[in-house]
DOGUSE-295530 format. One record per residue (C-alpha): residue in three letters; x, y, z. Coordinates in steps of 0.05 Angstrom, whole numbers, padded with zeros to 5 digits, always signed. Each point is the difference from the previous one (the first is absolute). Layout:
ALAXYZ...
***
This chain:
UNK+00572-00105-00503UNK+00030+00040-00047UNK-00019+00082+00003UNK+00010+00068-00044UNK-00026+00065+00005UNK-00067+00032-00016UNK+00026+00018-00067UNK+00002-00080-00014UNK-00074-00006+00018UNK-00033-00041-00059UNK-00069+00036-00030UNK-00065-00031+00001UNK-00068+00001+00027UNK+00015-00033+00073UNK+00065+00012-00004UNK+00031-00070-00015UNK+00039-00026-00052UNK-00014-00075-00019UNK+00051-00016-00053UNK+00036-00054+00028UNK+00067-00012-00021UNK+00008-00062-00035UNK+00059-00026+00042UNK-00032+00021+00067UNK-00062+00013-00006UNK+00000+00064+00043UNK-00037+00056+00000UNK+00012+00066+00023UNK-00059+00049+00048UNK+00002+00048+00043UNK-00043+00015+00068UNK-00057+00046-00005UNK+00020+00038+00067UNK-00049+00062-00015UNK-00059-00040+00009UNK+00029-00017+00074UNK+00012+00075+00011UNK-00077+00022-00008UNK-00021-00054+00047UNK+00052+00018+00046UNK-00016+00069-00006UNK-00080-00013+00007UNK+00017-00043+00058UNK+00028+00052+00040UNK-00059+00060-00017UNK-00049-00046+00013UNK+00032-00021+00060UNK-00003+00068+00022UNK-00070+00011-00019UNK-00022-00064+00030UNK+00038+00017+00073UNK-00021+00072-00004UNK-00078-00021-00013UNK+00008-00048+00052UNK+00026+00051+00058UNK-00048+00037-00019UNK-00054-00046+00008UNK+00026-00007+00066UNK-00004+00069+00015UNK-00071+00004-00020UNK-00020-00066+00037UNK+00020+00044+00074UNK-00015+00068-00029UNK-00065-00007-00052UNK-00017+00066+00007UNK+00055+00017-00044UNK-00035-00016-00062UNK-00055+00067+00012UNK-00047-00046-00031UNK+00031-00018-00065UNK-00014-00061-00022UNK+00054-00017-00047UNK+00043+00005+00054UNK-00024-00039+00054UNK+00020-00073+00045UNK-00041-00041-00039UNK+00006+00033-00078UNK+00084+00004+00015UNK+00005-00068+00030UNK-00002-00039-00059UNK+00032+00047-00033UNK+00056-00011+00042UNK-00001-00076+00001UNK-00004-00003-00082UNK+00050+00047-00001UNK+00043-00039+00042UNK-00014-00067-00026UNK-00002+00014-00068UNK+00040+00062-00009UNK+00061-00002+00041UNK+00000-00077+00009UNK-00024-00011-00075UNK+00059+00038-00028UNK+00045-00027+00041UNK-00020-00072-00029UNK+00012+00019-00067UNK+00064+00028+00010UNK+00023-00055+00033UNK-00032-00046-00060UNK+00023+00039-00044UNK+00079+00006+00018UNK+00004-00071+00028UNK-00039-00038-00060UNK+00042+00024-00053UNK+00069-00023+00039UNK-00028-00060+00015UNK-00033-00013-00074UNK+00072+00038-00031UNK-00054+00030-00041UNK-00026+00071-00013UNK-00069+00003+00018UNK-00052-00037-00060UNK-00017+00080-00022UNK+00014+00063+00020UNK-00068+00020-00027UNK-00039-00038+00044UNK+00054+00029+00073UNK-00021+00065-00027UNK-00076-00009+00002UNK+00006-00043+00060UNK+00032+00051+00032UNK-00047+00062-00022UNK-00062-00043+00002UNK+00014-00027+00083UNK+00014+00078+00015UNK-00064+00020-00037UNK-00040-00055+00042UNK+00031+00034+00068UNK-00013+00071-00019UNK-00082-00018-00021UNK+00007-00033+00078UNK+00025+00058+00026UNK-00060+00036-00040UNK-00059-00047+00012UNK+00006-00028+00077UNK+00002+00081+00030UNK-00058+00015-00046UNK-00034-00068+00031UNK+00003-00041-00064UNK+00007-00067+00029UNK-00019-00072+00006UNK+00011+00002+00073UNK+00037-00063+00000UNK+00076+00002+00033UNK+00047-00003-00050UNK-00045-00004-00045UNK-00039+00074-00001UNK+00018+00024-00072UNK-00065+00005-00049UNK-00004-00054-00061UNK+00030+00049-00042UNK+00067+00003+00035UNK-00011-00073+00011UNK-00005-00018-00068UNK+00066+00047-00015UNK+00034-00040+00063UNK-00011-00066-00034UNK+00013+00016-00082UNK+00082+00037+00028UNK+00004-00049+00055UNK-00016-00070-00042UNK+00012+00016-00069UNK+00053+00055+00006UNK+00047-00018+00062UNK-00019-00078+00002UNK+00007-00003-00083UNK+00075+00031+00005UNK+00015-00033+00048UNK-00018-00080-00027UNK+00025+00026-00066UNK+00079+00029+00036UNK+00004-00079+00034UNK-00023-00034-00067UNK+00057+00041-00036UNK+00051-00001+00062UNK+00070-00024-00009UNK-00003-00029+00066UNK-00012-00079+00007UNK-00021-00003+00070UNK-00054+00047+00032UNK+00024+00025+00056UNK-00047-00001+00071UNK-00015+00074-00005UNK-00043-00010-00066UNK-00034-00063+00025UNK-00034+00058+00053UNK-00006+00052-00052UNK-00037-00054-00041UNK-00043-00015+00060UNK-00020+00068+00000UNK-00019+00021-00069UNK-00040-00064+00006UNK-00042+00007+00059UNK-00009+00079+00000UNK-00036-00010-00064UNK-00035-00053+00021UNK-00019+00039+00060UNK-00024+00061-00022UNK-00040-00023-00055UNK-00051-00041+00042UNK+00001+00044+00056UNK-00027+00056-00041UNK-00055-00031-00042UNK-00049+00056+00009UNK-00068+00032-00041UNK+00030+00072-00018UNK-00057+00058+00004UNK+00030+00053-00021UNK+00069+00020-00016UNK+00026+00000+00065UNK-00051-00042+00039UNK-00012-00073+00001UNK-00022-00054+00045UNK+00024-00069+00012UNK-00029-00060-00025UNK+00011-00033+00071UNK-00037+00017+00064UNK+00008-00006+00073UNK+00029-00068+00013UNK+00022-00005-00064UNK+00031+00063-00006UNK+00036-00003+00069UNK+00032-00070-00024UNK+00020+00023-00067UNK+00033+00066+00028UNK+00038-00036+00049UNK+00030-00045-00042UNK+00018+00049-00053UNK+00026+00045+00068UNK+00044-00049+00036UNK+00028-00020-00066UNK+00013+00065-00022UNK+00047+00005+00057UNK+00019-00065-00016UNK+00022+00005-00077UNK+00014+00078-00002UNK+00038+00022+00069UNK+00023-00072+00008UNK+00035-00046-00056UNK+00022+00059-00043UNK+00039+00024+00059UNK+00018-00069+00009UNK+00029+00002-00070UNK+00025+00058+00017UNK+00039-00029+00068UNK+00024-00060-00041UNK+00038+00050-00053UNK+00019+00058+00037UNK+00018-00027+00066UNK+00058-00050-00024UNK+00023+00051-00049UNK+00007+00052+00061UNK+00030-00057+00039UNK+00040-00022-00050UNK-00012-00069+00022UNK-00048-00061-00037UNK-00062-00011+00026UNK-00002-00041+00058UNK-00037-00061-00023UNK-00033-00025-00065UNK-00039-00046+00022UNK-00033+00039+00053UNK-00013+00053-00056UNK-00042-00054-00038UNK-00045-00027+00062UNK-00011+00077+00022UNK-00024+00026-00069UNK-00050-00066-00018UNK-00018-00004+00073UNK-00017+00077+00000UNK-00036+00000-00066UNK-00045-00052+00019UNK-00014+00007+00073UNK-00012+00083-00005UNK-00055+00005-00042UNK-00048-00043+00049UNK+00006+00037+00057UNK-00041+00067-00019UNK-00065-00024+00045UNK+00037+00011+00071UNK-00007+00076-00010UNK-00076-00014+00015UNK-00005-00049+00060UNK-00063+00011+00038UNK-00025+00029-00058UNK-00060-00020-00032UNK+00040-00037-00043UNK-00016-00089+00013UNK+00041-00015+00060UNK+00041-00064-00058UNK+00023+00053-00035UNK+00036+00044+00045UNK+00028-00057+00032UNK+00027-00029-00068UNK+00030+00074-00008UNK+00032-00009+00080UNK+00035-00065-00020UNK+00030+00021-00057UNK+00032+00067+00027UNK+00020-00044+00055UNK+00041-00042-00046UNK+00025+00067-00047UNK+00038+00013+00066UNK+00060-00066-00019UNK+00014+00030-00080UNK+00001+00079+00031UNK+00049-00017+00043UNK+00033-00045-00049UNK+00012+00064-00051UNK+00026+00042+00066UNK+00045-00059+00018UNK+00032-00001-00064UNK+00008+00071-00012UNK+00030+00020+00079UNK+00038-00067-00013UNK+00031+00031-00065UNK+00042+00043+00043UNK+00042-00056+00028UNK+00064+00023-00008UNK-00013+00071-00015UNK-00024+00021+00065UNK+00058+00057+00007UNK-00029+00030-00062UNK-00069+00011+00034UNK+00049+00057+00060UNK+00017+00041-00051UNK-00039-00012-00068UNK-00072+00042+00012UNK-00028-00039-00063UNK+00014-00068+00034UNK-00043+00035+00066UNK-00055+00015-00038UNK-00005-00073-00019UNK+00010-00027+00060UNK-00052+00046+00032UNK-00046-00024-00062UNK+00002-00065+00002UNK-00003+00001+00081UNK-00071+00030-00003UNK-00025-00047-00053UNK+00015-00065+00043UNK-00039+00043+00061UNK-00050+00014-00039UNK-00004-00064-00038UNK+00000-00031+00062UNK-00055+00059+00044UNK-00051-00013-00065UNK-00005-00068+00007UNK-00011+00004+00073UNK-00049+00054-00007UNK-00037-00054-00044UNK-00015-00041+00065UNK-00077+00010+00022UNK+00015+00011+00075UNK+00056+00047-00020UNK-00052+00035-00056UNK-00054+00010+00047UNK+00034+00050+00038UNK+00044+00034-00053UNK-00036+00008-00053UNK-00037+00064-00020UNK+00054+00030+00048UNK+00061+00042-00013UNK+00041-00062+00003UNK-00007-00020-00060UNK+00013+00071-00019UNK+00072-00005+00032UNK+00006-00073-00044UNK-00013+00022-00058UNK+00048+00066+00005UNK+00052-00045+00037UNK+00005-00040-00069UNK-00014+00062-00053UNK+00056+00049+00034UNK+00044-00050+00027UNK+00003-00055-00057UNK-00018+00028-00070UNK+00024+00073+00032UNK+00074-00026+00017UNK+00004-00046-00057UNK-00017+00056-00053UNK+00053+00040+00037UNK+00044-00042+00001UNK-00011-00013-00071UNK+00001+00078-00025UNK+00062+00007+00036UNK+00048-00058-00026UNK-00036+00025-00071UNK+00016+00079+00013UNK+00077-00018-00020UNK-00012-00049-00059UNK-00054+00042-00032UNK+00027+00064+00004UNK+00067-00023-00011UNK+00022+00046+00056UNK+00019-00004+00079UNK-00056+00008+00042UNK+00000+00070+00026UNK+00002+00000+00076UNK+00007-00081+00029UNK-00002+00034+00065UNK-00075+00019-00017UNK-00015-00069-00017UNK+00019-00023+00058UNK-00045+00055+00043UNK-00056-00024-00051UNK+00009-00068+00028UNK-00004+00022+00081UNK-00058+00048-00011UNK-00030-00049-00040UNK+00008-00054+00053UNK-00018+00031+00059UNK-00056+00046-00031UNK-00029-00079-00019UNK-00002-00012+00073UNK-00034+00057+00025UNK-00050-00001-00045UNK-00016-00077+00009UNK+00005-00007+00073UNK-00050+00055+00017UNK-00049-00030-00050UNK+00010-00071+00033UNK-00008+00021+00072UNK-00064+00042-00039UNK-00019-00062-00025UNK+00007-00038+00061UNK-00044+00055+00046UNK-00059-00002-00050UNK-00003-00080+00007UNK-00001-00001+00070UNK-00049+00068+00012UNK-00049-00026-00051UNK-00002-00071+00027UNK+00007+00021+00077UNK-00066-00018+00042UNK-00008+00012+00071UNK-00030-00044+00053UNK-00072+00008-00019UNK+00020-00018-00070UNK-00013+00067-00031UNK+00051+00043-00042UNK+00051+00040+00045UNK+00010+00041-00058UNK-00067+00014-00042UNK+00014+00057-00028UNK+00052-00017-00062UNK+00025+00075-00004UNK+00031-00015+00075UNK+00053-00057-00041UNK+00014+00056-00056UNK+00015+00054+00057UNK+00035-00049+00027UNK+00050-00025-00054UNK+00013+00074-00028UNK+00068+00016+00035UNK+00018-00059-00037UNK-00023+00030-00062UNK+00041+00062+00008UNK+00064-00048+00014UNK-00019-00034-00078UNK+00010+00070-00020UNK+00061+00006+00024UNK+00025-00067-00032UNK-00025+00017-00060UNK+00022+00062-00008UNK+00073-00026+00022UNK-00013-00062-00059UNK-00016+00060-00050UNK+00057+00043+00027UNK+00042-00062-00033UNK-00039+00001-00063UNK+00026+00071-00008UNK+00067-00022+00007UNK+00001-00047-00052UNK-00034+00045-00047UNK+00064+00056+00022UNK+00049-00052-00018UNK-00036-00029-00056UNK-00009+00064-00041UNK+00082+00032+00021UNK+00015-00080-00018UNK-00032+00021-00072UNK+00027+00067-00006UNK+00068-00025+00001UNK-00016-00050-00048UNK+00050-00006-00063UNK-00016+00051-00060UNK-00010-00067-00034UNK-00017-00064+00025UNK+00048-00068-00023UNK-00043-00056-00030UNK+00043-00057+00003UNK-00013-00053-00060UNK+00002-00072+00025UNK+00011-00062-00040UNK-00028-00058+00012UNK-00017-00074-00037UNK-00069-00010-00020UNK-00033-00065+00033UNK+00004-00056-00052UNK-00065-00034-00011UNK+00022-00068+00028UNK+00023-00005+00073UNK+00062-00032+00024UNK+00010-00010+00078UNK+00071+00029+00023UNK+00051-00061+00036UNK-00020-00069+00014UNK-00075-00022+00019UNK-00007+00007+00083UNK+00010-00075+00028UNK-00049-00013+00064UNK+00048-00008+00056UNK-00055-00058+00010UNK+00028-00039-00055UNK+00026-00073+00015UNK-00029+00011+00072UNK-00044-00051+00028UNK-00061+00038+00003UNK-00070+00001-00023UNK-00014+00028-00078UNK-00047+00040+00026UNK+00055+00034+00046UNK+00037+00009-00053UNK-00065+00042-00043UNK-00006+00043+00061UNK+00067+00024+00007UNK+00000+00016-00075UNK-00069+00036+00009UNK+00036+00037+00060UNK+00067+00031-00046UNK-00050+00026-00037UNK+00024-00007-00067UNK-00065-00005-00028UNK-00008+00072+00015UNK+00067+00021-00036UNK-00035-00029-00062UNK-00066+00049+00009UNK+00050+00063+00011UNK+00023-00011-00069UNK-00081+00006-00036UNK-00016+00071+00021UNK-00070-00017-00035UNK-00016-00066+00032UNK+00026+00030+00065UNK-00049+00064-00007UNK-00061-00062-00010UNK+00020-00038+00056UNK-00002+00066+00044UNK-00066+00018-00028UNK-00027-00078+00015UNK+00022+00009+00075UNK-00033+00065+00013UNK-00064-00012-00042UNK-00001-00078+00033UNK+00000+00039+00068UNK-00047+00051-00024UNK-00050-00054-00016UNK-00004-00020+00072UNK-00024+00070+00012UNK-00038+00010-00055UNK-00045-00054+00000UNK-00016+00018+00071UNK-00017+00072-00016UNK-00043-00027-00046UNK-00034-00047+00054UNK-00003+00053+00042UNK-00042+00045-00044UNK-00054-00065-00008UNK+00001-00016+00059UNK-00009+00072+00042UNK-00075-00019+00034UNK-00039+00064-00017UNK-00038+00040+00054UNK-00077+00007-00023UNK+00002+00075+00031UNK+00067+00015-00035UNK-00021+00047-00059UNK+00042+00037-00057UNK+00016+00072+00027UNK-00046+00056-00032UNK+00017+00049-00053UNK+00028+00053+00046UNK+00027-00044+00057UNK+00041-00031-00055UNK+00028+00073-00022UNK+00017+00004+00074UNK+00035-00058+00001UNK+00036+00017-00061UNK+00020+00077+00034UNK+00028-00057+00066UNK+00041-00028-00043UNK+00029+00062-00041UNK+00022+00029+00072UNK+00023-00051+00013UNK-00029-00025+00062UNK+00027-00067+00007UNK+00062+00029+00018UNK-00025+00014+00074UNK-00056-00042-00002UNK-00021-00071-00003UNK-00067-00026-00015UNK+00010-00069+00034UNK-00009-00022+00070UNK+00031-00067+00025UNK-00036-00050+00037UNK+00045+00020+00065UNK-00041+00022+00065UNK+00039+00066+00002UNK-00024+00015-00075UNK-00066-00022+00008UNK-00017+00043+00066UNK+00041+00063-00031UNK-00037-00002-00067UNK-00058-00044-00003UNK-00013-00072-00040UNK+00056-00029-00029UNK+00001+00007-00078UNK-00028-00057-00045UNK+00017-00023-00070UNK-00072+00009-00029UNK+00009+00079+00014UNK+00049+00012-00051UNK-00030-00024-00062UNK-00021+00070-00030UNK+00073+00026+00027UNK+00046+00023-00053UNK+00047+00002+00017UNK+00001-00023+00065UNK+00029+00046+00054UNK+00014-00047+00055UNK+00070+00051+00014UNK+00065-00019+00034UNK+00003+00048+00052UNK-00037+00039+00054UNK+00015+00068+00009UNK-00072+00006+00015UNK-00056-00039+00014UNK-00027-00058-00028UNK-00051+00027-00046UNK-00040-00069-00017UNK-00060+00015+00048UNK+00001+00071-00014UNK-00071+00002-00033UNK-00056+00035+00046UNK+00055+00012+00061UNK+00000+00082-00008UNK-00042+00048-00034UNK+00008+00028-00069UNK+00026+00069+00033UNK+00042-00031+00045UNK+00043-00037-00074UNK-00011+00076-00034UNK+00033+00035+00069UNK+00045-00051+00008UNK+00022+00007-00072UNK+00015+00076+00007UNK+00034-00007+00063UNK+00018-00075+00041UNK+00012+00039+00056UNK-00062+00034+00010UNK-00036-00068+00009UNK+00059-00040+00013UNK+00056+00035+00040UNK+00061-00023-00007UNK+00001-00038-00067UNK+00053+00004-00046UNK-00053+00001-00057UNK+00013+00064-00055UNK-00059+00034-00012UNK-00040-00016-00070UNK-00036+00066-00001UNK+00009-00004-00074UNK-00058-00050-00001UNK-00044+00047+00031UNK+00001+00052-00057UNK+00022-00042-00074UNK-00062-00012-00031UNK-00029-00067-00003UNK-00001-00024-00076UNK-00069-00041-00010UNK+00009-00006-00073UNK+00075-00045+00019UNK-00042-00049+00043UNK-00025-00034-00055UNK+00059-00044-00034UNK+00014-00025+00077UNK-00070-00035+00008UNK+00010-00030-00071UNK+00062-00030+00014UNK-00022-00024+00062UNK-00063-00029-00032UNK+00048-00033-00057UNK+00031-00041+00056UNK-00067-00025+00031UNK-00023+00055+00049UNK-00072-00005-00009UNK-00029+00081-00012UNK-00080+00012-00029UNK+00000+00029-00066UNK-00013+00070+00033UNK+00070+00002+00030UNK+00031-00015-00061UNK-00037+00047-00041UNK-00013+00062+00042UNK+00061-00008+00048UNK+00008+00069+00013UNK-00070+00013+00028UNK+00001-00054+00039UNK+00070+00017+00038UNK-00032+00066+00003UNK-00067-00012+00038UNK+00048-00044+00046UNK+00043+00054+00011UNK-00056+00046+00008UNK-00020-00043+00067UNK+00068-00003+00022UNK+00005+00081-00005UNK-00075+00010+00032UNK+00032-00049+00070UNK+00055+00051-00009UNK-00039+00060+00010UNK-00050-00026+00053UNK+00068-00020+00044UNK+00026+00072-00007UNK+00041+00005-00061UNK+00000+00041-00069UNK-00047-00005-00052UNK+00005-00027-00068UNK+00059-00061+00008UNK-00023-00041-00047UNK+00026+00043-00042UNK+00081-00017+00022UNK+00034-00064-00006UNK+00006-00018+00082UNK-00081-00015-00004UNK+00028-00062-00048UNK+00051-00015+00050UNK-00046+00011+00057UNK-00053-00056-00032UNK+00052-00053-00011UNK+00029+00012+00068UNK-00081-00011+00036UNK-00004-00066-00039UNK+00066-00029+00007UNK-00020-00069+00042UNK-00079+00011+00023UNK-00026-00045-00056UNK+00032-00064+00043UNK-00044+00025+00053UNK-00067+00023-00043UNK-00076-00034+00003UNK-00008-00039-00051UNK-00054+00016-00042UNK-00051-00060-00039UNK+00044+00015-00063UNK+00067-00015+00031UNK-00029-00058+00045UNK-00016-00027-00073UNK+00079-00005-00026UNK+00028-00019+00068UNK-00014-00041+00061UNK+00021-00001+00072UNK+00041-00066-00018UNK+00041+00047-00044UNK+00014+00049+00056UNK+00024-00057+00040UNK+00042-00030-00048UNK+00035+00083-00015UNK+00013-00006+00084UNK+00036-00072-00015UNK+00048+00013-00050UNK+00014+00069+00006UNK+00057-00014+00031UNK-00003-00066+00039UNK+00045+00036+00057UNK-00050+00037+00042UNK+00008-00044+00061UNK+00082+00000-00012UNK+00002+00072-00014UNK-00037+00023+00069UNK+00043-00051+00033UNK+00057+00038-00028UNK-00026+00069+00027
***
């Protein structure tokens, strides 16, 4: 390829010149290489944002008092803060740059427009800076991974489909590049799905400009979130980091990719078998026993292509082994891809039922997930930024000796913060399941686990504050690396034959070494299926190729789907299950702007130890009027599904303005600012309606006088207040709300039923709720 200076550099819109010469047909380009230095940049502040939220939220998990009270700044507003932040923020950028660099070598063509880079890039860093707005105010869905308000949403799917995924089609339609190369088969993959994801799992009613509800409940909702979860993992902090691995990796190495072959098998195999296995996040749910199991066997089988894409990339390194002693970039990767095939092969095993019994809800999966965000996207982005830093900037990196301190800091502040959190995780499945000799709980009390596991807490800290030290250093070298940047960069100009229309295969056709052989034809079909030539034809139609990916995930997406769909006819209602009242359901709307879920769950498994700890095991029929559903992921407290009726209004308005006056020992922050913002009546109104809208059956009086009626409710609430020993006047602050949807949560399974519910449901139905809630009572209590 020829190359002149930036002077050279041909004028136009993107950048590109497309007269071809008439004896060559070339065309001369150049690299847009600024659009790679504002992700790279991003990547690393929002990778200092996301680790510094994230130590803090660690800080505030063993110290809550810390927060005096404000709310903005609390466990459960900052969490998903933290986890957006890090997901979509740090890891986010880091995708882009990567797409961004590696797609226009591989295309040799400048990005489709500059244009639409330029509002890709300002639009994804407005998104995270309305995140880092909305979720400490408590303007959220309350779905992880999925918290940001249908405004944001809507934002997140016009830059992400239309902006990124339109450039990017429109760069490998007008690439100069025959083949597509692995890494863009994954990139593909992910503009696909992502969209696909985030669409349906955030179908909601909005109700105000920053409020909405979803259009699925309970069951529904639980399934639908879990599929768009897992899969979020799957097709955002998974194949564009394998794209990623496949382009950066060999280039570091300086060595091909290990095997073709084993490329194609991992990326179909991936693309198809990922997307089913969303239901094992909810075994022993009340989610139908068929389903979770369908999820189980197919994370079972995701375990043989994980492995196949860490294979391939540790495998790359044949030969180039001596690089990895000295070369920092090369331990990064290694490092990287190490912790993918752990966790790639701890998630499926985590999927088992016997295994999931006793870890989830625990701080196991906490460890996991961490193990695979710091370890895999962390090292690979690293390892990215820092074989960029010199080809970017056009400069040395400034210290190497500070890269490599990044890396052991890094590496070791990994393991102290996920070893702690998996012996955590291990203590609170064994103290929450142990029973003694009499069969009762040896541990009843659940603050005695939290006491318990906080050491291990304060060694997290430590490892994350060691991970973040390394952050730091990479923003140090990063910015000197800048600084000594050249007064002006070089854009080199590249030239390069346009592809002609018709396609002519280089050398002689392949020749079966099955040819004259006595075997079977069909032998002879098989082994030609196996070279996989048939797949060099698809890399060549970027188009067809982009359909064919789309056909696999929406063919798998089908099969869960359809069931989500069954699973919404087919939930057996409860006759004594009614819609929540006007100001329970503003309560329930205040538990989900704190963001509750965080530390609670509102689901209790059909296991002996759950069922004596926290009463009757959930069932499907209770969810119907729940959206969204807050089943949670982890128990930092108790279970809160039985929580109706079990203490007295005072005891939810002390324990509000100080857990530790009713519950010593909690690592709960106080939520005293409930107890004096005033409750807003008039705002109650558009959640009823919305509710109503999607079948919640309200008299006309609730719809049309909302306010009063919330009002004389809270009005009772306030008198039981007073005659147990507390202030005067609540109702007129927002904990009474919180205080009436916390006394109903899970009595109606238990309530008389009156001639007017015996009319809509019968004792048959009842029955049939207990059958298929989740078909594994008898197996679960085995199991405990």
């Amino acid at each position: 390829m020829a190359t002149v200076t930036s002077t050279d550099v041909p004028q136009g819109g993107s950048g590109d010149s497309h007269a071809a010469t008439d004896a060559g047909r070339m065309e001369q380009f150049s690299y847009d290489d600024s659009i790679v230095r504002m992700f790279a940049a991003a990547t690393i502040v929002w990778g200092l944002v996301a680790t510094f939220v994230g130590l803090t939220v660690a800080v505030l998990l063993v110290l809550p008092g810390i927060s005096s009270g404000l709310e903005w700044i609390n466990f459960a507003r900052l969490r998903p803060l933290h986890t957006n932040a890090a997901i979509f923020a740090f890891a986010g950028n880091a995708i882009f740059a990567a797409v961004y660099y590696s797609t226009q070598r591989l295309c040799k063509a400048r990005m489709w427009s500059d244009a639409l880079s330029r509002i890709h890039f300002w639009g994804w860093q407005l998104i995270i800076v309305l995140a880092a707005i909305t979720l400490p105010l408590g303007i959220t869905q309350s779905k992880e991974y999925a918290e940001l308000e249908w405004p944001i949403d809507i934002l997140i799917a016009v830059i992400w489909l239309f902006v990124f995924g339109g450039n990017f089609l429109m760069t490998l339609i007008h690439r100069r590049e025959r083949h597509m190369y692995v890494a863009l088969w994954f990139y593909i993959a992910t503009i696909v799905t992502v969209a696909l994801l985030h669409i349906f799992n955030n179908l909601v009613v909005p109700i105000g400009t920053w409020a909405s509800i979803p259009i699925y409940a309970g069951v529904q909702d639980a399934f639908m979130q879990w599929w768009y979860g897992h899969n979020a993992v799957a097709f955002f902090l998974t194949t564009p980091f394998l794209g990623l691995m496949y382009y950066f990796l060999p280039k570091a190495a300086e060595r091909p990719v290990f095997s073709y072959r084993l490329s194609i098998i991992h990326f179909w195999s991936l693309v198809f078998i990922y997307i089913w296995a969303g239901p094992h996040h909810l075994h022993f749910t009340s989610l139908p026993e068929w389903a979770s199991t369908l999820g189980m066997l197919f994370s079972v089988m995701l375990w043989m292509p994980s492995w196949g894409g860490m294979l391939n990339g540790l495998l790359t390194l044949r030969g180039a082994w001596h690089k990895v002693a000295t070369d920092p970039v090369l331990k990064f990767y290694v490092v990287g891809v190490t912790f993918y095939g752990m966790a790639t092969f701890e998630g499926p095993a985590l999927s088992v039922k016997s295994i999931n019994a006793f870890t989830h809800y625990t701080d196991w999966t906490i460890a996991h997930v961490h193990a695979g965000a710091l370890g895999w996207n962390g090292f690979m982005a690293f390892g990215m930024l820092y074989w960029l830093m010199p080809r970017i900037f056009q400069t040395k990196i400034w210290n190497e000796k500070l890269v490599s301190l990044h890396f052991w800091i890094g590496t070791l502040g990994i393991l102290l913060y996920i070893v702690p959190i998996y012996a955590a995780g291990l203590m609170q499945g064994w103290m929450w399941r142990a029973m003694d000799d009499t069969g009762h709980l040896m541990y009843p009390d659940f603050i005695e686990t939290t006491q318990s596991i906080v050491p291990l807490w304060w060694l997290r800290v430590v490892g994350g504050l060691m991970y973040f030290s390394g952050v730091v250093m990479l923003g140090v070298n990063a910015l000197m690396t800048w600084l000594h940047r050249p007064s002006e960069y070089e854009v080199p100009v590249i030239s390069a034959p346009r592809l002609s229309d018709e396609y002519h295969a280089p050398g002689k056709p392949r020749q079966s070494p099955l040819e004259g052989v006595a075997v079977l034809e069909m032998s002879k079909k098989i082994e030609s299926f196996a070279w996989m030539g048939w797949h060099r034809r698809w890399e060549r139609l970027p188009v067809k190729f982009t359909v064919l990916v789309t056909l696999a995930v929406i063919v798998a997406t089908l099969f869960e789907a359809i069931p989500a769909f069954l699973i919404r006819n087919n939930v057996p209602t409860i006759a004594t299950v009614k819609p929540y009242t006007p100001l329970e359901l503003a309560g329930r709307h205040i538990y989900v702007s704190e963001g509750c879920y965080n530390c609670h769950s509102q689901q209790i498994r059909p296991m002996v130890s759950e069922t004596k700890r926290y009463g009757e095991y959930s069932k499907p029929g209770e969810g119907i009027y729940d959206r969204p559903f807050q089943w949670g992921s982890r128990r930092i407290g108790p279970d809160l599904a039985r929580e109706g009726g079990k203490q007295s209004s005072f005891w939810h308005w002390t324990h509000f303005e100080n857990p530790e006056n009713v519950s010593p020992g909690s690592v709960m922050p106080s939520y005293v600012h409930l107890l004096t913002e005033d409750m807003k009546y008039d705002a109650i109104a558009p959640h009823v309606q919305a509710a109503a809208y999607l079948g919640a059956e309200y008299t006309d009086e609730d719809l049309n006088d909302t306010a009063a009626v919330a009002m004389r409710q809270a009005e009772r609430i306030a008198a039981e207040i007073v005659e147990q020993g507390g202030p005067a006047k609540t109702y007129e602050k927002q904990a009474v709300a919180l205080i009436a949807y916390l006394q109903r949560v899970g009595i109606d399974l238990f309530a008389e039923e009156t001639p007017e519910t015996a009319a809509e449901g019968t004792a048959s139905e009842a029955d049939s709720e207990e059958q298929t809630a989740m078909g594994a009572g008898d197996t679960a209590d085995d199991q405990s």
